[in-house]
N, C-alpha and C positions, 0 to 999 in steps of 0.2 A: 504494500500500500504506500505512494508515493506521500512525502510530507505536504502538511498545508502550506497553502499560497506564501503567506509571513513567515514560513519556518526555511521553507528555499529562499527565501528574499533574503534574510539573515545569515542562512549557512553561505550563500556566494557572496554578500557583501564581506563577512569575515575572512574568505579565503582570500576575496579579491584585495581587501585593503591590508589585512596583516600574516597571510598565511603565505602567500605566492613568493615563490625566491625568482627575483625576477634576472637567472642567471642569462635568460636572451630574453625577445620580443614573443617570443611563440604564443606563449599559454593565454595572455590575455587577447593576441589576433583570434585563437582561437574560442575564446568565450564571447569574442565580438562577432564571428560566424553565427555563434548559436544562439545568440543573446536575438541575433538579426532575423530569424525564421523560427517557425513553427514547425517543420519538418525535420527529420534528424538529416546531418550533414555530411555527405560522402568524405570521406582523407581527401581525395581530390580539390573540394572546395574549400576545405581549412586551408591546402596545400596553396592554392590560386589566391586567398585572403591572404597570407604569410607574404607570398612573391609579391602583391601589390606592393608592400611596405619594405621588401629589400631594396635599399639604396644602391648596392653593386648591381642587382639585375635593372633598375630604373636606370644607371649612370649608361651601362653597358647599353643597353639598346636605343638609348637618345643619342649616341654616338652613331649608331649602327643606322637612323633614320637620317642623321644629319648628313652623313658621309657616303650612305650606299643610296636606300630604297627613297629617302625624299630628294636625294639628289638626283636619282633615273629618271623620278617619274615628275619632276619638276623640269626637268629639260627635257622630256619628251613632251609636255606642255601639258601633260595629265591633272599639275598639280600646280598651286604654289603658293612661297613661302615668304612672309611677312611676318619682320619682328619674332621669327621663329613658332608660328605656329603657323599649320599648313590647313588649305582648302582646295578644294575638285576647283577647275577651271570650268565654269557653267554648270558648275552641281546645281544654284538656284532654278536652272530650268527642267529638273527633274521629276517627274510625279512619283508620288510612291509608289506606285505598281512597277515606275521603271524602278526606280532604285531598288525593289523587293528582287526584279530579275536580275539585277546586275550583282546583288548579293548573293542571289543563288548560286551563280559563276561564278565569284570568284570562290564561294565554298564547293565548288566542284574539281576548282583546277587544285585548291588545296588536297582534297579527296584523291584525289589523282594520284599529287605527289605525294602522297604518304604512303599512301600504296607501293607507289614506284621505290623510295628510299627507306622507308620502314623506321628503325631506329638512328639512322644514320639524320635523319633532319636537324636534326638539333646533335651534330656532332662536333659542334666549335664552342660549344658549351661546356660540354663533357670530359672532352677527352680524352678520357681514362674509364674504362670498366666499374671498379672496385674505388668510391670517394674515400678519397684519406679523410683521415680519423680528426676532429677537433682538438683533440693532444696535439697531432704531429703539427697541424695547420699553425696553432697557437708557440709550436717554439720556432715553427720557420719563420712568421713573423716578427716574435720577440726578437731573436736572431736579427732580422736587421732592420731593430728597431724603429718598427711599426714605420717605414719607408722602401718604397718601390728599389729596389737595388740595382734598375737601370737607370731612371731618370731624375730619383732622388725623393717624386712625390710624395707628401706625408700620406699617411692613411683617412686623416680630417680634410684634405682635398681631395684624392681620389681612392675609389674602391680599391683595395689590393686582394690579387688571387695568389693563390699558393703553384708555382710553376712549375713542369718539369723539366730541368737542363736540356737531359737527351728527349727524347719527344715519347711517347709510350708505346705511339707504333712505329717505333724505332727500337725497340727494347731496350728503353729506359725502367730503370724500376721505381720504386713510391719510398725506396732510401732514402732519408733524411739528407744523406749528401749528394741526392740528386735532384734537389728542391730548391727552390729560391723564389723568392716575394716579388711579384712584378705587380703594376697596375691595371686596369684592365686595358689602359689604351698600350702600354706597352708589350703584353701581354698578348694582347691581337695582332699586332704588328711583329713581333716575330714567330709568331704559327707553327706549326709544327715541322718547317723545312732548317729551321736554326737549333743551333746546340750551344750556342754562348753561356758561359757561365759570367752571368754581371755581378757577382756577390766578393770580387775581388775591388770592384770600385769600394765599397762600405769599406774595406780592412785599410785603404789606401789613403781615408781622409784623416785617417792616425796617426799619418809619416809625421817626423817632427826632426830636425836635425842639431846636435848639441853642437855649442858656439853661435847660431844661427840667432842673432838682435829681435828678431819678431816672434820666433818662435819660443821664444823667452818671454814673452809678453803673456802668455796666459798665467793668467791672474794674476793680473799688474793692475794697480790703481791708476798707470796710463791708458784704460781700457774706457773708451767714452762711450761705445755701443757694441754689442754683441750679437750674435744669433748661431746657431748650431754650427754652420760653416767658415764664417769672419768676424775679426774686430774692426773695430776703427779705433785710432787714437790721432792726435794734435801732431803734425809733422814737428821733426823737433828743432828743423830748423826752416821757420813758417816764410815764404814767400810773399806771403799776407797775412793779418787778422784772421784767425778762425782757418786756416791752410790747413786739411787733415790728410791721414792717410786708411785706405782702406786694405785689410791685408786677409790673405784665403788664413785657416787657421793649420790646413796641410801645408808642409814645406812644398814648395814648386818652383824653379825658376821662371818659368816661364807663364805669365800670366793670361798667353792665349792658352795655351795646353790645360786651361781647367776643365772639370765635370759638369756638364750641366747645371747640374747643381748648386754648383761652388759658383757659379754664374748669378745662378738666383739670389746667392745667399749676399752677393758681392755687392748686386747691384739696390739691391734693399737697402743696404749701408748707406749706399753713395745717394739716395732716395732720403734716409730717415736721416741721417746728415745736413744733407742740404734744406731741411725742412724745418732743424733745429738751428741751423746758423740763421737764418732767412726773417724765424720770428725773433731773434735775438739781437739781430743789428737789419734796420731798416733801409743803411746807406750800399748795402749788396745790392748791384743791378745785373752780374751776371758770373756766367760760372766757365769754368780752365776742368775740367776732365781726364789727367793720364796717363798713361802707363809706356817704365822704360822698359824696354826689352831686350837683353843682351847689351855686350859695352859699346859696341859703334852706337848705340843710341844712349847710352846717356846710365844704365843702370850701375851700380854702385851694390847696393845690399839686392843679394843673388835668392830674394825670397820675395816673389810678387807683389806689386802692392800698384792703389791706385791712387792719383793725387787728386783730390778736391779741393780745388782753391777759387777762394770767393774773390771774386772782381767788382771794384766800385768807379765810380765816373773821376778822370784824372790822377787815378793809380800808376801810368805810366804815360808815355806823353805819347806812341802811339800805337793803340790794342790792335788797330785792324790785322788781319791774317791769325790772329791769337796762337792756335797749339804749332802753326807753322814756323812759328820764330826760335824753333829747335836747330833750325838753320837760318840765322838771322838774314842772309843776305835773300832769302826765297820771304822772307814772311810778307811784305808788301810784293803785291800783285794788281 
């Protein structure tokens, strides 16, 4: 004999607000299934309620509309796209009966192909037979900390998928050291004809070289801004007011030769920099940008670094050509 109306009302509100360990999303998508109908609910539609709300399958196929299927049938004149949401090209002149046949179609040609490809449809999803284990998943991510190991992406900007090096129909196995964290855009893009192992970039942003002036700098009270990859600190011997330097926190000579990454990380600096000198002194009207690279240009300390220096009106007597006058007799033009 099922309980009364007030006594279920009370056991789900107790499970819901103090009983439920809310170790993922599941349990309460799934009480919002059944909360939502009268009828009991196939696994299938818990399943389809769950998928609405993953962020990795929502990120992944807005990519996949953007770049493949809205971009076909947008230039086939099928569709199009405004401000990023799309519409039929003369949908308004459709009655329903057409639109009812044209939906029968296209769920025919689906029919079709399913038949035709069976399990394989949705084979760029999968990958792999047998899904690894949420253990394994959670230490290949910890492993390189909770960031895509190709292109550096946190996991609070994009989804990250658990990869396999060797490819599975390549006979790769589901070994922990045949795993590594990609995003899902990078992740699609090397497919399963690549075997790159990207998980040596992570170990790389380590290097640090002793006797090295910058690389002494961590955790130095000359440290003005930080972020996972760079410091900045006050050049120390300033070319102007407020003259900084922006520096990777891996040794590198060469400050084209960074990672993606260490790009991102670099150029933030040279962004949240120039945004503190700016509200600080009012008489900055413009800005010098640079990096020496090797000794015919000018480098001295063999550990990358960028120059931010603020420029004001009658700082020198004549700015035109500005980063050109590294060769003074070329700077006017």
């Amino acid at each position: 004999m099922p309980p009364p109306p007030s006594a279920t009302y009370q056991r789900l509100r107790h499970t819901i607000a103090e009983r439920m360990r809310m170790s993922h999303v599941v349990q309460p998508l799934m009480l919002i299934e059944l909360l939502g109908r009268r009828s009991p609910a196939p696994a299938q539609d818990v399943a389809r309620r769950i998928l609405g709300e993953d962020v990795t399958q929502i990120d992944y196929y807005t990519e996949r509309v953007k770049r493949m299927v809205g971009k076909v049938l947008t230039g086939n004149g099928i569709t199009r796209c405004e401000k990023g949401s799309y519409a039929l090209v003369g949908g308004d002149e459709l009655s329903d009966p057409k639109r009812d046949q044209l939906l029968d179609l296209c769920r025919q040609r689906l029919d079709a192909f399913r038949q035709q490809r069976g399990e394989e449809v949705f084979a760029h999803r999968s990958r792999h037979r047998t899904p690894i284990s949420g253990s394994v998943k959670y230490r290949v991510l910890t492993r390189a900390r909770g960031r895509c190991e190709c292109c550096g992406a946190h996991e609070h900007q994009r989804a990250l998928e658990v990869d396999h090096i060797i490819p599975k129909n390549h006979g790769g196995s589901d070994d922990l050291s045949n795993l590594q964290a990609l995003c899902f855009r990078c992740n699609a893009g090397k497919r399963d004809t690549d075997s790159t192992d990207f998980r040596s970039l992570q170990a790389s942003y380590a290097r640090r070289e002793a006797g090295c002036v910058f690389c002494a700098l961590e955790g130095s009270d000359r440290v003005l801004l930080e972020n996972e990859l760079a410091l900045c600190i006050t050049d120390a011997y300033p070319v102007t007011p407020g003259h900084s330097l922006v520096i990777p926190r891996r040794h590198v000579a060469d400050g084209l030769a960074l990672h993606q990454p260490e790009w991102n990380a670099v150029v933030e600096l040279l962004k949240l920099r120039r945004e503190q000198l700016s509200a600080q002194d009012a008489t900055i009207s413009g800005w010098n940008v640079g990096l020496n690279s090797g000794v015919a240009a000018g480098q001295t300390v063999f550990h990358a670094h960028w120059h931010l220096i603020p420029r004001r009106e009658g700082d020198c007597e004549e700015p035109r050509g500005g980063v050109r006058g590294v060769i003074p007799a070329r700077q006017n033009y």
